[in-house]
C-alpha positions as CSV (number, residue, x, y, z in Angstrom):
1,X,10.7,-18.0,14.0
2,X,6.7,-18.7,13.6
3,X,6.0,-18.1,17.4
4,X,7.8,-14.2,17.2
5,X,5.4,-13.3,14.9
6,X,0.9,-12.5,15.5
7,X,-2.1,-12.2,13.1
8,X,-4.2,-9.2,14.1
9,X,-7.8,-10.6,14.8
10,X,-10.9,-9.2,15.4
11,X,-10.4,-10.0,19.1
12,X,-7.2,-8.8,19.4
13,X,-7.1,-5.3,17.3
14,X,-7.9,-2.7,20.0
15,X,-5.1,-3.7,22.1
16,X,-2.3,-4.4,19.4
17,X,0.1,-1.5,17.9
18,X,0.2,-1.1,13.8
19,X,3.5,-1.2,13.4
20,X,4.2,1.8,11.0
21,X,3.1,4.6,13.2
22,X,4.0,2.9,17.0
23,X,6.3,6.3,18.0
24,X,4.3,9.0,17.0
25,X,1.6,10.8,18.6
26,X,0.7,12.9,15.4
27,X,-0.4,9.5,13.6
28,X,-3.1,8.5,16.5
29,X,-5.4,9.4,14.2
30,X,-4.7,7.8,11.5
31,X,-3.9,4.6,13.3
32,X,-7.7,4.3,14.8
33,X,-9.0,5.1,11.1
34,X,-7.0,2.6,9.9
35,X,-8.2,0.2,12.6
36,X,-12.1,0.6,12.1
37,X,-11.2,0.5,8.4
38,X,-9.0,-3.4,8.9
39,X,-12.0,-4.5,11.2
40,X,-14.1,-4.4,8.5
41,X,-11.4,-6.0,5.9
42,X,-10.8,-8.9,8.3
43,X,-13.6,-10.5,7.5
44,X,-13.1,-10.5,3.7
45,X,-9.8,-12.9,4.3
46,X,-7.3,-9.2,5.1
47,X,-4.3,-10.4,6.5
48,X,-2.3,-7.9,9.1
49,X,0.8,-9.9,10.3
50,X,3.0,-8.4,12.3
51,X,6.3,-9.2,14.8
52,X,5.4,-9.6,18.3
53,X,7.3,-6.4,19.9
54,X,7.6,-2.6,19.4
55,X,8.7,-2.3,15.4
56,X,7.8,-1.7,12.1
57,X,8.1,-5.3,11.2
58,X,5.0,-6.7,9.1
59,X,3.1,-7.8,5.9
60,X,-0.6,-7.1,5.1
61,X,-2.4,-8.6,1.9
62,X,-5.9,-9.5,0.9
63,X,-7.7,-11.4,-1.6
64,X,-7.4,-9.5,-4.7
65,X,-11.2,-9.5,-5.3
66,X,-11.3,-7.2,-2.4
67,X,-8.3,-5.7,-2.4
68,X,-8.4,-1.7,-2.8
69,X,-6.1,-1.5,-5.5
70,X,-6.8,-0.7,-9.4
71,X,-5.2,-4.3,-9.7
72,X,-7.4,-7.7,-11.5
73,X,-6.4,-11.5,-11.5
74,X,-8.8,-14.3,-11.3
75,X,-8.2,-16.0,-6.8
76,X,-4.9,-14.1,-6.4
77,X,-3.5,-12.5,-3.5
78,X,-2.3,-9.1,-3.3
79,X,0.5,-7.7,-1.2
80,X,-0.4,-4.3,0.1
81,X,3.1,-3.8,2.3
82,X,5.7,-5.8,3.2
83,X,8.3,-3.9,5.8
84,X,10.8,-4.4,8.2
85,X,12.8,-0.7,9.3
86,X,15.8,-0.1,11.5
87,X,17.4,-2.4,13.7
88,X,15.2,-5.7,12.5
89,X,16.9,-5.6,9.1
90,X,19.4,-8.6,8.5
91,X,17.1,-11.3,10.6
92,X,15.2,-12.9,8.1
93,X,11.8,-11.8,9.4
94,X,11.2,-10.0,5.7
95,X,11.5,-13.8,4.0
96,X,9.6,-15.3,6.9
97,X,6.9,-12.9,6.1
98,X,6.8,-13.0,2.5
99,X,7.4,-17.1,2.6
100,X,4.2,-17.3,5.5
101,X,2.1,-15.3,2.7
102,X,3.2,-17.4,0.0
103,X,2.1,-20.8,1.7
104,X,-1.0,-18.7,2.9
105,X,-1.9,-18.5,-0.3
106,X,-1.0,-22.1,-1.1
107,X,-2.8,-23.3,1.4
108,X,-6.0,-21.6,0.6
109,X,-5.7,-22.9,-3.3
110,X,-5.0,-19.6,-4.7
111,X,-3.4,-18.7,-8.5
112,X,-0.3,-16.8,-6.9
113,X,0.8,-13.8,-4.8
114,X,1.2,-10.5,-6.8
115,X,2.6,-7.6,-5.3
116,X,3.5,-3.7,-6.5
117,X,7.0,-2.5,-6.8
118,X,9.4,0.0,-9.4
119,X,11.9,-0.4,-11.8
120,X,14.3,1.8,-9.0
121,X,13.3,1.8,-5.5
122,X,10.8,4.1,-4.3
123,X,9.6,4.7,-0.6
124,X,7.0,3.0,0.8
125,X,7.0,0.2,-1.8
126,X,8.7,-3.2,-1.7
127,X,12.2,-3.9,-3.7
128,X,12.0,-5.9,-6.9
129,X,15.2,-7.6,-6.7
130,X,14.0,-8.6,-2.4
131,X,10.9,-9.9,-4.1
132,X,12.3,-11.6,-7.5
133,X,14.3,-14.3,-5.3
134,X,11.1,-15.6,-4.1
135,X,10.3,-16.4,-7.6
136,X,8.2,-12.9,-8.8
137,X,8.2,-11.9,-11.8
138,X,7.1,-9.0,-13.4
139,X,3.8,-9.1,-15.4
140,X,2.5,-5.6,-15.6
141,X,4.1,-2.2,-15.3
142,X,3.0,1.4,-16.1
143,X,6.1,4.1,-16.8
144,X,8.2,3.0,-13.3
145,X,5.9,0.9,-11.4
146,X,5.8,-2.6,-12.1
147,X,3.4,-5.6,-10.8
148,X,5.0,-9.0,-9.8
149,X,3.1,-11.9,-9.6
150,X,4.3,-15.6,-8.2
151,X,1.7,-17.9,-10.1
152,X,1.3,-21.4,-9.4
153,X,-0.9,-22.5,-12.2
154,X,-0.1,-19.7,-14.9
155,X,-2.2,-17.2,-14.5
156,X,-1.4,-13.7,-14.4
157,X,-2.7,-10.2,-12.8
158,X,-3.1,-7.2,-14.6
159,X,-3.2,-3.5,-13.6
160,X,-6.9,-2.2,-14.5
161,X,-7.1,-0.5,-18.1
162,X,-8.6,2.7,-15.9
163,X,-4.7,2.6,-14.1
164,X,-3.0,3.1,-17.3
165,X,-4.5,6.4,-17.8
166,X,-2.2,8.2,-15.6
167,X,-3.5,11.4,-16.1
168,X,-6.8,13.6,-14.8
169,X,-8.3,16.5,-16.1
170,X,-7.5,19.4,-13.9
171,X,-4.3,21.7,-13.5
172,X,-4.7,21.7,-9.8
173,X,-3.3,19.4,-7.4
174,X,-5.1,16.9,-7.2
175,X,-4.8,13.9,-5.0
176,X,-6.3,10.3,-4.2
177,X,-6.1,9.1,-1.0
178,X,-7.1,6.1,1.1
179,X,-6.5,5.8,5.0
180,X,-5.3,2.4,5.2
181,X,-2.1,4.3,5.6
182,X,-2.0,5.8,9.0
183,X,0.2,8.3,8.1
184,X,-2.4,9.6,5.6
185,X,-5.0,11.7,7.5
186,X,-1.8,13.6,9.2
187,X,-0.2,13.9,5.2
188,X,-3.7,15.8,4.2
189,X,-3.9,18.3,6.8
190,X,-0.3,19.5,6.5
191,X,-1.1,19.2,2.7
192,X,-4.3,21.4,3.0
193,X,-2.7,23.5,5.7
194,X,0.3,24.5,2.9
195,X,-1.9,24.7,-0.1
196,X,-4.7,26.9,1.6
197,X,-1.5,29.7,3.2
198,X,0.0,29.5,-0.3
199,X,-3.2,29.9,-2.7
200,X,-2.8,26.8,-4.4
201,X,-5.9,25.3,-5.8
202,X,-6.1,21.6,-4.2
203,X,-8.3,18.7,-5.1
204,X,-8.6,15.9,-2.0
205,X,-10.4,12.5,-3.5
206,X,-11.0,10.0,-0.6
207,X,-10.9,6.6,-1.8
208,X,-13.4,5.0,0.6
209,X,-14.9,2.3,-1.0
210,X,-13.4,-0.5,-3.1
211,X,-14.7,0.4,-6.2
212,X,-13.6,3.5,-6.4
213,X,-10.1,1.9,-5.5
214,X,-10.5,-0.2,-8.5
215,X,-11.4,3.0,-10.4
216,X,-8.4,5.2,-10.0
217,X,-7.6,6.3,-13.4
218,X,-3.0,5.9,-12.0
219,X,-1.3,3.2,-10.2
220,X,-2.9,3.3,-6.6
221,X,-1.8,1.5,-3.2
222,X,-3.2,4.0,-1.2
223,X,-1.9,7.6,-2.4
224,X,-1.3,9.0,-5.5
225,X,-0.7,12.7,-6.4
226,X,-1.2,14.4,-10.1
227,X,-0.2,17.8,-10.7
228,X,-0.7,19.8,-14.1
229,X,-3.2,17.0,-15.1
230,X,-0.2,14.3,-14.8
231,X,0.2,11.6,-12.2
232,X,3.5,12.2,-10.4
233,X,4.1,9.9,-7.5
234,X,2.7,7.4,-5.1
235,X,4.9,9.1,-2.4
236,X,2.9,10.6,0.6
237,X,3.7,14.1,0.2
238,X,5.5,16.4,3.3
239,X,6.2,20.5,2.8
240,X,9.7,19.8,1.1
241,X,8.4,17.4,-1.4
242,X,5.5,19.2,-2.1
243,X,7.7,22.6,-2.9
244,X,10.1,20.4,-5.4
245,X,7.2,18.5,-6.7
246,X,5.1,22.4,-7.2
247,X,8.7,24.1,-8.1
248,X,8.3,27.0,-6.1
């Protein structure tokens, strides 16, 4: 199943799709902002590996040292998706993806592979019980959201103390965001679109450098939302969610 599957390279990232946001024309955005930010992370050992054809089949990871996540170990690698949608679930490519990264890290001499998930599944992250029967096992978690960690010598990754904070101090809404995500840029301006028509007070933080990743005072992969002072979810926010979230 090796030869299905393609790294995206420096020389090859213009003309390759990103997988999550191949149908939709309201993402073109966010997919080249997502590419000029990967061109950069290539070269600090990012991984973007994806099945050769039109779907949202792929894994991307990094070195955790340069990983953009609030997330410390000592030569791990971090997991910063893993997804296969629609028709390409039941194949296998989700285990050949998760195995390649795995002996990726093996072969690179790494401590382990650690990756975020939840206690119940949540959009847009990985399923524990998927990722236990490669041998994770959990060795952080903040209220829901857990970190697993494969470690081949014993070691173990911890969220950042700043992460455990889970709060900020304002009342507005206030939200981090990164744009590894190309769904992201598309999420903030129906998000400042809604708040500006409905007079709600609205706090954007761009995440654009990796220590401020490593700062976020909540669990971070790329988004997180707080409300009231409180973090409230990872999930990227549309109108209805945002209403249920706000309670209006």
């Amino acid at each position: 199943m090796t030869e299905q599957f393609k790294n995206i390279t420096i020389n090859n990232l213009n003309n390759e799709h990103l997988c999550c946001a191949i149908a939709d024309k309201k993402h073109q955005c966010g997919v080249d902002t997502k590419k000029v930010w990967l061109k950069e992370r290539i070269a600090e050992g990012h991984v973007f590996r994806k099945l050769d054809e039109k779907g949202k089949v792929f894994i991307e990871y990094a070195p955790i040292e340069t990983a953009w996540v609030p997330v410390n170990g000592d030569n791990y690698i971090y997991i910063y998706c893993l997804w296969v949608s629609g028709s390409f679930k039941g194949k296998g490519y989700g285990k050949s993806l998760l195995e390649y990264c795995i002996n990726d890290a093996i072969s690179q001499g790494k401590s382990g592979v650690c990756i975020l998930s939840s206690k119940k599944k949540k959009p847009f992250l990985s399923e524990k019980k998927f990722i236990e029967k490669f041998g994770f096992q959990v060795v952080d978690s903040i209220g829901d959201y857990e970190l697993l960690a494969l470690s081949f010598n014993g070691t173990k990754p911890t969220f950042a103390e700043n992460a455990k904070k889970q709060s900020y101090d304002s009342n507005r809404l206030t939200i981090y965001y990164g744009v590894q995500c190309p769904y992201i840029p598309n999420c903030v301006d129906q998000i400042k679109k809604y708040c500006h028509e409905n007079h709600i007070p609205l706090e954007l933080i761009a995440v654009d450098s990796l220590e401020k990743a490593k700062a976020v005072p909540c669990v971070f992969n790329n988004w997180a939302v707080f409300y009231n002072g409180k973090f409230e979810t990872l999930h990227l926010l549309n109108e209805g969610y945002l209403k249920r979230m706000l309670d209006i």
